[in-house]
Backbone as ProteinMPNN parsed JSONL, in Angstrom:
{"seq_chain_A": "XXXXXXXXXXXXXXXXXXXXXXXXXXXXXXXXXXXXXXXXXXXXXXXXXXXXXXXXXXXXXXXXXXXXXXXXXXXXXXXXXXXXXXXXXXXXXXXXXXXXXXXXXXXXXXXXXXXXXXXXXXXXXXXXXXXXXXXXXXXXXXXXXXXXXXXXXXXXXXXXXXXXXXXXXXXXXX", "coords_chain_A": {"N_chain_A": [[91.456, 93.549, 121.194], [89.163, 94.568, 118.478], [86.811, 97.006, 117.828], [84.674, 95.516, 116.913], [82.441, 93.319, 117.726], [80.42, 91.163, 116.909], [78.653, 90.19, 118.835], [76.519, 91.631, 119.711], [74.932, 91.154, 117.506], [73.085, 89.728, 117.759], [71.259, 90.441, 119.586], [72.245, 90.802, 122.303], [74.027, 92.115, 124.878], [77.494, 92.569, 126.187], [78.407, 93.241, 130.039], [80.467, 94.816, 132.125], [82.692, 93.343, 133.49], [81.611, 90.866, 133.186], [78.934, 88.918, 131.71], [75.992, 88.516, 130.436], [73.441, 90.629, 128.511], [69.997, 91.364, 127.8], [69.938, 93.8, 124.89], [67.953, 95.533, 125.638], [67.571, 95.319, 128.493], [66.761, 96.922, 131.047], [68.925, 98.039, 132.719], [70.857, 98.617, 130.258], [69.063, 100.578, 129.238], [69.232, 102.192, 131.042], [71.777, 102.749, 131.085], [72.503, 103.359, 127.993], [70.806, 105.886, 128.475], [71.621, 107.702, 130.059], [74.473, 107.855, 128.889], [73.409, 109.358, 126.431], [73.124, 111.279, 127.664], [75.313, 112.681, 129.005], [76.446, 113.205, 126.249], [75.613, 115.512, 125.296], [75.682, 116.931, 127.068], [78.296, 117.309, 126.951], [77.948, 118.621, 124.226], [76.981, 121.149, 125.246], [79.029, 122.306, 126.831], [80.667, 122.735, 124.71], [79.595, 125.028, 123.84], [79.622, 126.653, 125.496], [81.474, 129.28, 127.262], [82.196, 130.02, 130.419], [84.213, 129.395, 132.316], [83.701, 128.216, 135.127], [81.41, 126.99, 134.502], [81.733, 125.119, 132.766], [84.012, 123.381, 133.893], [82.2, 122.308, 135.827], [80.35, 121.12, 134.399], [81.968, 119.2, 133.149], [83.074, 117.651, 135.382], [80.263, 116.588, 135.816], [80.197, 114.774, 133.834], [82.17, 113.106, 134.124], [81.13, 111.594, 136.471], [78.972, 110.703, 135.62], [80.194, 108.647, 133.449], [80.972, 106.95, 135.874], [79.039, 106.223, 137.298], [77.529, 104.795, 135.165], [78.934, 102.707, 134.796], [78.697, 101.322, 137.482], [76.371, 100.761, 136.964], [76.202, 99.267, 134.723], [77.548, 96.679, 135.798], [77.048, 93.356, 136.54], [75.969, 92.641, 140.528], [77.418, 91.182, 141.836], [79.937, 91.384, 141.116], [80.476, 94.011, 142.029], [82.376, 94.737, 143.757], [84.746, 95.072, 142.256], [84.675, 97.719, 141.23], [86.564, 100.426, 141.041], [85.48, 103.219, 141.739], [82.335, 104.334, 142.771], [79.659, 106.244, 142.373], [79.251, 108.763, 145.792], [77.464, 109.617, 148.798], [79.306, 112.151, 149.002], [79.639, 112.966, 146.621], [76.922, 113.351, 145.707], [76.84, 115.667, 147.936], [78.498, 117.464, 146.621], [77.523, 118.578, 143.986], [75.038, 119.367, 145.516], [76.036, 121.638, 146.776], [76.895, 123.079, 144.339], [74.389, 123.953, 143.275], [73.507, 125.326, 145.275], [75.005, 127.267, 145.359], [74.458, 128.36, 142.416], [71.628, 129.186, 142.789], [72.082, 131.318, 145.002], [73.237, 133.174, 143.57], [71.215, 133.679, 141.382], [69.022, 135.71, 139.83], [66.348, 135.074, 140.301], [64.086, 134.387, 142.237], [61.887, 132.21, 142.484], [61.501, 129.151, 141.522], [60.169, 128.024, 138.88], [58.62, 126.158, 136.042], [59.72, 126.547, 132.869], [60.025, 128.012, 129.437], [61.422, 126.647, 127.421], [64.803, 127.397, 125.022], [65.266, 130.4, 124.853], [68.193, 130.487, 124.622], [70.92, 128.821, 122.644], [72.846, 127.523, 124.18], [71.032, 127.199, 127.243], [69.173, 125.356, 125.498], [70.877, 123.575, 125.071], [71.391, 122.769, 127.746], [68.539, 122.342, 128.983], [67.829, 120.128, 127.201], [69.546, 118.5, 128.385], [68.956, 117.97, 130.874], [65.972, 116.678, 130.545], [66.636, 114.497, 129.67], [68.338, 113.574, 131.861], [66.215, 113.453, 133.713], [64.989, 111.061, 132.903], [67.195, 109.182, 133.04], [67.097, 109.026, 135.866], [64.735, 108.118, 136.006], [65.242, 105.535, 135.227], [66.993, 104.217, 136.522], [65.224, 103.858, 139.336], [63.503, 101.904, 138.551], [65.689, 100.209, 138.339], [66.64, 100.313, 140.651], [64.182, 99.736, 142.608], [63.507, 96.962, 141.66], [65.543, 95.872, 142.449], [68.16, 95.787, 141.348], [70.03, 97.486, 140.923], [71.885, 98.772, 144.177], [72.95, 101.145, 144.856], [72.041, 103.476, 146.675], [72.834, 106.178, 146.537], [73.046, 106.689, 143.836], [70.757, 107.235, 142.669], [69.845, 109.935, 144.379], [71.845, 111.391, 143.21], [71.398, 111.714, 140.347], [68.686, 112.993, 140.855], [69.368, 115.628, 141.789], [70.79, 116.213, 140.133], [69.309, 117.385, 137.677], [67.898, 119.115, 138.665], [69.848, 120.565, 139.094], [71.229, 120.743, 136.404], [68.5, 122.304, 135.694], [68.866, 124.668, 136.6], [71.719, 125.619, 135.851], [71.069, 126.362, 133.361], [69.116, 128.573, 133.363], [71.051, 130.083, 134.433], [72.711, 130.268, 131.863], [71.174, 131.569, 130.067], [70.829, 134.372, 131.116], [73.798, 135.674, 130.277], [75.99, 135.781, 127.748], [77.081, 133.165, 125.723]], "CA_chain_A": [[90.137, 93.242, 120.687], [88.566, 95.556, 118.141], [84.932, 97.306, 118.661], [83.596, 95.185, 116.244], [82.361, 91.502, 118.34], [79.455, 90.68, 116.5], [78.27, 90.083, 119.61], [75.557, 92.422, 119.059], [74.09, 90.842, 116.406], [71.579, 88.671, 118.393], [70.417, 91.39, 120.638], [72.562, 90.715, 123.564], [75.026, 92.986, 125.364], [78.411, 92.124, 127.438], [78.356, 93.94, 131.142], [80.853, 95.272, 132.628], [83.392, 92.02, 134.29], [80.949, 89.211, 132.978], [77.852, 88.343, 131.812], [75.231, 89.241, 128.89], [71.627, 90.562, 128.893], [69.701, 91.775, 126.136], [69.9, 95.166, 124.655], [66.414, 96.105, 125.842], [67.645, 95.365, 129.536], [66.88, 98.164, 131.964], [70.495, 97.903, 132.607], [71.413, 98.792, 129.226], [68.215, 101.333, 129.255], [69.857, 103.21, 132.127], [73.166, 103.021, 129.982], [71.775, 104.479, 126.69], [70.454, 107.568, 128.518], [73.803, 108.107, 130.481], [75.295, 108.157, 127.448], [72.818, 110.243, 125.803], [73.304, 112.66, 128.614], [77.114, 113.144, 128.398], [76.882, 113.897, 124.743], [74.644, 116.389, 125.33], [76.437, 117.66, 128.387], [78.966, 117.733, 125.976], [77.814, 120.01, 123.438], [76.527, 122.303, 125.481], [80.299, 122.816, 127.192], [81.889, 123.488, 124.566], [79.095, 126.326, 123.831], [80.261, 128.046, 127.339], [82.493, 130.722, 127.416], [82.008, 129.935, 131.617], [85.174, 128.427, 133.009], [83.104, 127.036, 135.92], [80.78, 126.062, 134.139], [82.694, 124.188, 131.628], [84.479, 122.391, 134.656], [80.635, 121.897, 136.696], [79.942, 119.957, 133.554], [83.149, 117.9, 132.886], [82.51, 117.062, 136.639], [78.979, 115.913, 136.45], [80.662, 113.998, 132.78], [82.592, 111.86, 135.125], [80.563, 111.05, 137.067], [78.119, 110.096, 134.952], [80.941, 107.246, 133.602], [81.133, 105.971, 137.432], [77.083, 105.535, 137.606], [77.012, 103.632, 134.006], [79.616, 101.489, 134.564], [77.955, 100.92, 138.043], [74.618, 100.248, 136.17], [76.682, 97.953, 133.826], [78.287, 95.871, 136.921], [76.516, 92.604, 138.049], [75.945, 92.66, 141.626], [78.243, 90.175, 142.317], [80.987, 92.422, 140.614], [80.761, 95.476, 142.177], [83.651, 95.075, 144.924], [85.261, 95.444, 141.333], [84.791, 98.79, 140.441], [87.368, 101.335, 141.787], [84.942, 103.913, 142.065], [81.269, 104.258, 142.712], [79.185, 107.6, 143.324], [78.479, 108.281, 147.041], [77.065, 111.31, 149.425], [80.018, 113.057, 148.262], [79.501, 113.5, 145.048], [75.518, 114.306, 145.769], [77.078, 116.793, 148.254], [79.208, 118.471, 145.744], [75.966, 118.707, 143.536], [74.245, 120.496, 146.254], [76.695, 123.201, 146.615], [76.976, 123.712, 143.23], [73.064, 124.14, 143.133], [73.381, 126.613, 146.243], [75.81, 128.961, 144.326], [73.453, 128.366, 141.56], [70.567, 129.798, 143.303], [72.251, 132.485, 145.353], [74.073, 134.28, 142.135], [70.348, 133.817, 140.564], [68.537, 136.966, 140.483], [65.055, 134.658, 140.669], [63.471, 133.51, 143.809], [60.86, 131.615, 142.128], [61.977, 128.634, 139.857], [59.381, 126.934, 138.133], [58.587, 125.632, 134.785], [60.245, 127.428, 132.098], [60.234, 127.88, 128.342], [63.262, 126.455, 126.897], [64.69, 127.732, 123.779], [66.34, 130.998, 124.88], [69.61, 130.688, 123.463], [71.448, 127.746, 122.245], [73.267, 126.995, 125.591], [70.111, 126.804, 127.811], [68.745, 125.019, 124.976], [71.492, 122.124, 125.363], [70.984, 122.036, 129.016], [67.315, 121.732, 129.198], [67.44, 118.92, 126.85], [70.001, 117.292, 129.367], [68.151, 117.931, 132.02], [65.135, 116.088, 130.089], [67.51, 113.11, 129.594], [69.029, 113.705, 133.215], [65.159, 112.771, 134.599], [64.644, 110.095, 131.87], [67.961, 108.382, 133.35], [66.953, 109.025, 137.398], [63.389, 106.72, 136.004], [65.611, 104.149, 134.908], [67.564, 104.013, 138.082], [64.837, 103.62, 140.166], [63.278, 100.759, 138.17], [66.535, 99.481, 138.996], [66.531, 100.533, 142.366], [63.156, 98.623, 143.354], [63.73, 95.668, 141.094], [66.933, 95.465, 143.412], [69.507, 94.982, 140.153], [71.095, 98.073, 141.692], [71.604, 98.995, 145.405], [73.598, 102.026, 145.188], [70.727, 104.543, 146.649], [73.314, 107.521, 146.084], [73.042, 106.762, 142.316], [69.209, 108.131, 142.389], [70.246, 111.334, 145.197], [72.64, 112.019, 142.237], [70.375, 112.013, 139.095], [68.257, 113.808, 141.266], [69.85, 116.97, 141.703], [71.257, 116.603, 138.377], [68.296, 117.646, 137.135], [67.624, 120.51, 139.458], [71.482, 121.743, 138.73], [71.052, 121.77, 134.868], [67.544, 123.358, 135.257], [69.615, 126.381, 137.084], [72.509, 126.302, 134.989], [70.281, 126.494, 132.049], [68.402, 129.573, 133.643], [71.869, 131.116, 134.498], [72.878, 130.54, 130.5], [69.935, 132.617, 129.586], [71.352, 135.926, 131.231], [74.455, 135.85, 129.485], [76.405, 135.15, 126.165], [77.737, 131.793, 125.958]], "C_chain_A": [[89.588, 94.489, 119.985], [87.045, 96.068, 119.053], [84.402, 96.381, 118.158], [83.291, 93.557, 116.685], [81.408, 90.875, 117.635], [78.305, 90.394, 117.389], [76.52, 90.081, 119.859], [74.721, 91.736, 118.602], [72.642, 90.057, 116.413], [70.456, 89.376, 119.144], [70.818, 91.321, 122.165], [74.016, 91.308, 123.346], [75.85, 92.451, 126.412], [77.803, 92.758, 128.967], [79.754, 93.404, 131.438], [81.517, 93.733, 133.708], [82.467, 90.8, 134.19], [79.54, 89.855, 132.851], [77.09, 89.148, 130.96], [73.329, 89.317, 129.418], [71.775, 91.534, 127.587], [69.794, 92.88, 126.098], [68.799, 95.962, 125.363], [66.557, 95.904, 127.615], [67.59, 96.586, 130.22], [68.25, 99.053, 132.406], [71.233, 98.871, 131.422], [70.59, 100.359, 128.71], [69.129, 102.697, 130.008], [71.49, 103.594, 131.361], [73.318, 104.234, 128.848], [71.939, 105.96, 127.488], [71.608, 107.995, 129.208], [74.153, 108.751, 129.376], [74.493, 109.462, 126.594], [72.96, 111.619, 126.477], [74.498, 113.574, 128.526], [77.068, 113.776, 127.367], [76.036, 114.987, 124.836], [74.876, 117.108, 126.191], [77.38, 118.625, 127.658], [79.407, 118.814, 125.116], [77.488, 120.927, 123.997], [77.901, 123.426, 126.438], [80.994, 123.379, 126.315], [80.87, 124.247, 123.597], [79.754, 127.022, 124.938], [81.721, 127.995, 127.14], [82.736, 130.476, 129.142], [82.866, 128.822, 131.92], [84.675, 127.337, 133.902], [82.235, 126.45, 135.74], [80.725, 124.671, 133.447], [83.009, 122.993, 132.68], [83.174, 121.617, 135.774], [80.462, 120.744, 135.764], [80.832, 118.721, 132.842], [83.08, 117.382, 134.223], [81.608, 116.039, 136.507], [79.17, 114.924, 134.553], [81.391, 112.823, 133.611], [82.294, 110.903, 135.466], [79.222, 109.674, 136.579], [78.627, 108.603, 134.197], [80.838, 106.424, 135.049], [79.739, 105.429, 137.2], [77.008, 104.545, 136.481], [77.859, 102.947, 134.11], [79.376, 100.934, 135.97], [76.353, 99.79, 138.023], [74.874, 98.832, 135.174], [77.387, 96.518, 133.983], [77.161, 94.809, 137.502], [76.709, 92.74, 139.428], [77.138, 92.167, 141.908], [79.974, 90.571, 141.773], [81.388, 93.56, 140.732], [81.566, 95.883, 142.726], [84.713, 95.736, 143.611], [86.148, 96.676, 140.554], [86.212, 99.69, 141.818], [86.535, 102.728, 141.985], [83.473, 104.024, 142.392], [80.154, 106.495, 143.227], [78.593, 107.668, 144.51], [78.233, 109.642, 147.156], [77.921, 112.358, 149.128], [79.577, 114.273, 147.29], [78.154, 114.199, 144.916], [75.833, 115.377, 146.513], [77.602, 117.531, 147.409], [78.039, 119.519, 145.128], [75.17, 119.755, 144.307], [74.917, 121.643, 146.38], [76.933, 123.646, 145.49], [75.751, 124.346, 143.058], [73.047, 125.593, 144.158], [73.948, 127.374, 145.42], [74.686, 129.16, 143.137], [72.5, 129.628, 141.869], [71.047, 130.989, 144.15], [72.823, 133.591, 144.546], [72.913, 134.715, 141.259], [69.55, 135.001, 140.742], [67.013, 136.621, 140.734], [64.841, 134.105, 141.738], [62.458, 132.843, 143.66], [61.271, 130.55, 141.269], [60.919, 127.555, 140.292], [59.311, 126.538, 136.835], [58.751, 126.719, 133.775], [60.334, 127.077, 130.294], [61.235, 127.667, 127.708], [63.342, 126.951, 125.593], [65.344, 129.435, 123.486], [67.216, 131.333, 124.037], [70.169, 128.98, 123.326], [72.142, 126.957, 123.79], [72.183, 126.201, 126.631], [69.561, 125.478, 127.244], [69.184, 123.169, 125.334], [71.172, 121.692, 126.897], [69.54, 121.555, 129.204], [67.096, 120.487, 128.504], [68.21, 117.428, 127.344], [69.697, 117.091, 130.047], [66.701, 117.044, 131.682], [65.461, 114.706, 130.492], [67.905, 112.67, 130.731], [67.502, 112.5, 134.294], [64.941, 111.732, 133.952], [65.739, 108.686, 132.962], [67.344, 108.524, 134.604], [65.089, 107.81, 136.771], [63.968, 105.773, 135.882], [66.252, 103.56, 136.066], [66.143, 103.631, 139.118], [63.663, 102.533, 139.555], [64.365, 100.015, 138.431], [66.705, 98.935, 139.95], [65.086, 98.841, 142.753], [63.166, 97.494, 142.709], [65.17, 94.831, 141.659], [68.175, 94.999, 142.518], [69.976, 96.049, 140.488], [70.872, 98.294, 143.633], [71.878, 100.353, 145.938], [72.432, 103.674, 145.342], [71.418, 106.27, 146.154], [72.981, 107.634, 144.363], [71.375, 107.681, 141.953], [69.078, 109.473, 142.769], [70.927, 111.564, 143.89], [71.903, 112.525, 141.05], [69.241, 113.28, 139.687], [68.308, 114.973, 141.211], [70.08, 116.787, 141.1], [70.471, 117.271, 137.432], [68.216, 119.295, 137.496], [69.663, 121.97, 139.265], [71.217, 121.657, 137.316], [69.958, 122.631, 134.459], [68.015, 125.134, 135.279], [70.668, 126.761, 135.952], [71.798, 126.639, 133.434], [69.761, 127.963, 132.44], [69.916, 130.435, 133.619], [72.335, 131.33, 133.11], [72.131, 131.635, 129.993], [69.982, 133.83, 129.958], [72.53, 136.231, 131.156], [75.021, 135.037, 128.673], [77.437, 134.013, 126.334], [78.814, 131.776, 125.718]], "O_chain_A": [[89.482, 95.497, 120.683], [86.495, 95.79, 120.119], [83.402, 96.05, 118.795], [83.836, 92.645, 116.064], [81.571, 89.66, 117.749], [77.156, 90.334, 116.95], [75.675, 89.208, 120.062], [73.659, 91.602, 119.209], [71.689, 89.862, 115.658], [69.268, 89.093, 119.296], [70.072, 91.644, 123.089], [74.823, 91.216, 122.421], [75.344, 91.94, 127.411], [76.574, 92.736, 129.02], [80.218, 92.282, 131.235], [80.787, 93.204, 134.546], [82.535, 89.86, 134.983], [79.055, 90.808, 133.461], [77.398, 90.314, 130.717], [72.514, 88.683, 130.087], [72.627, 92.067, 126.876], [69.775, 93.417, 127.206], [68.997, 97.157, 125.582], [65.575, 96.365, 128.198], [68.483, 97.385, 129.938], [68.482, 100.262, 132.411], [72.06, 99.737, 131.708], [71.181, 101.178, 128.005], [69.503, 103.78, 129.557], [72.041, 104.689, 131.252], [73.861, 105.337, 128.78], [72.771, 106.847, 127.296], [72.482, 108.686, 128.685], [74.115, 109.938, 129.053], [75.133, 110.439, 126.205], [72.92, 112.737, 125.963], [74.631, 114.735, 128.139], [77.567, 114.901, 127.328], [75.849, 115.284, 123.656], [74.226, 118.154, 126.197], [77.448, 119.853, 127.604], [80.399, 119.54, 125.064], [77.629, 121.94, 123.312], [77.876, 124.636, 126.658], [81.801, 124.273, 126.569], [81.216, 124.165, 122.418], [80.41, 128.06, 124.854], [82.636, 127.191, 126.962], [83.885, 130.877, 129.327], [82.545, 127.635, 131.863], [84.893, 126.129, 133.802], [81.928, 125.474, 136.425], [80.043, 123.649, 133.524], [82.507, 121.877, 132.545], [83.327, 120.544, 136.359], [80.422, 119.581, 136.166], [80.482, 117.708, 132.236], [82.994, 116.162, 134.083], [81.818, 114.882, 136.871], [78.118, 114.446, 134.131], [80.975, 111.664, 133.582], [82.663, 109.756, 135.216], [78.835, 108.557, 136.923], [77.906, 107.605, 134.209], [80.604, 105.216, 135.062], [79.482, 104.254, 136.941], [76.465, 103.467, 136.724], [77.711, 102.094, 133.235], [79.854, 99.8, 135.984], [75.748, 98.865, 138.567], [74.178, 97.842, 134.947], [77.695, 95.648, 133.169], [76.487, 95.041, 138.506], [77.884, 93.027, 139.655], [77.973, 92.986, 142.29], [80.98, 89.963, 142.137], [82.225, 94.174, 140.069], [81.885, 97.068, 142.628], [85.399, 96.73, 143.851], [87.185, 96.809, 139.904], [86.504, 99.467, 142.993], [87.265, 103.51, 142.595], [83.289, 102.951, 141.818], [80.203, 107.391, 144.069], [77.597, 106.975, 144.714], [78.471, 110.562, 146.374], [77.436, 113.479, 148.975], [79.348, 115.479, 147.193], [78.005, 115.255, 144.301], [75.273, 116.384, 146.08], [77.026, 118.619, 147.399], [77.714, 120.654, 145.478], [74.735, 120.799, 143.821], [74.351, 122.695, 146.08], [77.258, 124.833, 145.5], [75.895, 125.489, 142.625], [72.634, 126.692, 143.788], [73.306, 128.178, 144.744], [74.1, 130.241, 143.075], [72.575, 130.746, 141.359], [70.248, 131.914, 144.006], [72.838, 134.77, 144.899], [73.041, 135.679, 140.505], [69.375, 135.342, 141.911], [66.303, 137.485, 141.249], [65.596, 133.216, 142.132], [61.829, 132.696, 144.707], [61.454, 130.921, 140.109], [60.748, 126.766, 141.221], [60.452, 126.65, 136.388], [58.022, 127.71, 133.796], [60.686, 125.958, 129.922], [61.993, 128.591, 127.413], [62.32, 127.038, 124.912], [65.784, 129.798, 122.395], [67.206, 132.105, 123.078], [69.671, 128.086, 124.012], [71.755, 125.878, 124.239], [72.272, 124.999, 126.885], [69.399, 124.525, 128.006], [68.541, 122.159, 125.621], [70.792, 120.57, 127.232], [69.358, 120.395, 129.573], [66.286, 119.699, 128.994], [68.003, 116.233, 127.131], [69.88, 115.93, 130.412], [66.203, 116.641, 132.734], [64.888, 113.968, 131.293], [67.924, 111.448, 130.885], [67.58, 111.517, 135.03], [64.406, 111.026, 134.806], [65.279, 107.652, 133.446], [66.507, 107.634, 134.457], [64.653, 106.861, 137.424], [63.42, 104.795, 136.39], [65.973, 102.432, 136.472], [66.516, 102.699, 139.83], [62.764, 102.378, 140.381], [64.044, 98.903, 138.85], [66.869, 97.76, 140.279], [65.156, 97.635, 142.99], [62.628, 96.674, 143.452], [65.642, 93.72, 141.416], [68.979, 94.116, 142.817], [71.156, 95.707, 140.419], [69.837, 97.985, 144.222], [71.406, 100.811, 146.979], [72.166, 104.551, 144.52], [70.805, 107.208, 145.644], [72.7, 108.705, 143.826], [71.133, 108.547, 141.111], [68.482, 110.277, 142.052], [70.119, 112.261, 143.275], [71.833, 113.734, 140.829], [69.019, 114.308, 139.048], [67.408, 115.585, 140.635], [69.258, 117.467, 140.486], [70.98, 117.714, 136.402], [68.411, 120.301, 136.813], [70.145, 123.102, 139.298], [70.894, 122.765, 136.889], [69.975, 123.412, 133.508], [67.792, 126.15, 134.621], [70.635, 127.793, 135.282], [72.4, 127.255, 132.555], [70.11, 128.732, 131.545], [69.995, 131.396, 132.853], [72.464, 132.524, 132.843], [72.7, 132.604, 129.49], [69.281, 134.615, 129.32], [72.8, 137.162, 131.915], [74.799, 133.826, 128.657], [78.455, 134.066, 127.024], [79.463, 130.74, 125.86]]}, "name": "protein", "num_of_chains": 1, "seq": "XXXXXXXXXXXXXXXXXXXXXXXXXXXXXXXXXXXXXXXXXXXXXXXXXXXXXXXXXXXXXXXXXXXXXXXXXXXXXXXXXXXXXXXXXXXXXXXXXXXXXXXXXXXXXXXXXXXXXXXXXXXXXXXXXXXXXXXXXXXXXXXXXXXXXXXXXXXXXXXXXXXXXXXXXXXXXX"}
């Protein structure tokens, strides 16, 4: 099957093992910014010079496939998937965040001027996107079209780990 279904053309989108809802579905909402996130994850990897950082963010690229094709799974299709994100994966997250914060030479993190250097630059505007997607999830969440509560713990810290790695970009060269 090519890309091209026409499908589209009405304003309605497949999902993920059956079944169509419109483009403008929350569903598809929570999709978008995924997606928007990755690419933007993206570019800002292959700015870094930072091995572990590089691999922190092909990590939390992954993952970010598991959650949207979660998000893109009727209920009734989810035994389906071969993967899903659980406490795991939000644990990982947290220890990445700890190293984060103990390598940081600040003990204060609050609201910060983005704009730095080009690196930071990409993370803060994933980290924008990062909280954009954790709203859409939890319109999900309480509208009960997802269940998977790790999917929100995840976005969560996602946020709080690219604010850091963004701060750690900013004291050296990418």
């Amino acid at each position: 099957m090519g890309i091209v279904t026409k499908k589209g053309d009405k304003g309605k989108t497949s999902l993920y093992f059956g079944g169509m809802v419109s483009k403008d579905h929350p569903r598809v909402e929570l999709c978008g910014a995924l997606d928007e996130l990755s690419s933007f994850l993206g570019f800002a990897k292959s700015l870094l010079r930072d091995k572990q950082g590089r691999a922190w963010i092909e990590g939390v690229q992954k993952d970010l496939v598991t959650i949207a094709a979660e998000a893109a799974t009727a209920p009734g299709f989810l035994v389906r998937l071969k993967k899903r994100v659980q406490k795991e994966d939000v644990g990982r997250l947290e220890r990445q965040i700890a190293t984060l914060e103990s390598r940081s030479k600040r003990k204060n993190f609050c609201f910060s001027i983005p704009g730095s250097c080009l690196v930071s630059s990409c993370l803060d505007v994933a980290r924008t996107i990062a909280r954009r997607a954790e709203r859409r999830a939890v319109s999900l969440l309480r509208k009960r079209q997802i269940a998977n509560k790790d999917v929100l713990a995840y976005l969560n810290r996602l946020s709080d780990f690219l604010y850091l790695l963004a701060r750690k970009s900013e004291n050296v060269k990418a």
